[in-house]
N, C-alpha and C positions, 0 to 999 in steps of 0.2 A: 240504409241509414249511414249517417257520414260521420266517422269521430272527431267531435268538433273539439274535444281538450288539447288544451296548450300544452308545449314542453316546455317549461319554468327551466329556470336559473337553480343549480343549487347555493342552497341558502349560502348568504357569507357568513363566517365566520366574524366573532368578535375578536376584538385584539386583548391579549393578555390585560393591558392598561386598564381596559375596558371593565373586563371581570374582576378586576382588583378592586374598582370603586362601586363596581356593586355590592362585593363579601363585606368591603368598609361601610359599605352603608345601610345592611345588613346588619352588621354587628353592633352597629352605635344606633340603629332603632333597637334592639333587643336590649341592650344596655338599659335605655332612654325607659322603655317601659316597665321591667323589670323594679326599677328604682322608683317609676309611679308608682307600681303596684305596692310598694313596700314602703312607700310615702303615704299612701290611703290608707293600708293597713293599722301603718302605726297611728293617723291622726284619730280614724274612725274607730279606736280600741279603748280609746280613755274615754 
């Protein structure tokens, strides 16, 4: 029997820029929901 797997590329790397606008957009959906959550809270209380 013949080992027919590839030897792949290792992975690239992202560029710093890159991970930066991910934690940014990360952090402002976390924001985003947090404040629904606390927007429903308060409507659905009275």
């Amino acid at each position: 029997m013949q080992d027919t797997t590839k030897n792949e590329d290792p992975p690239v790397e992202r560029s710093d820029a890159w991970w930066y606008k991910v934690y940014f957009a990360v952090l402002v959906t976390t924001v985003v929901v947090i404040a629904l959550l606390q927007a429903f809270t308060y409507y659905f209380s009275n």
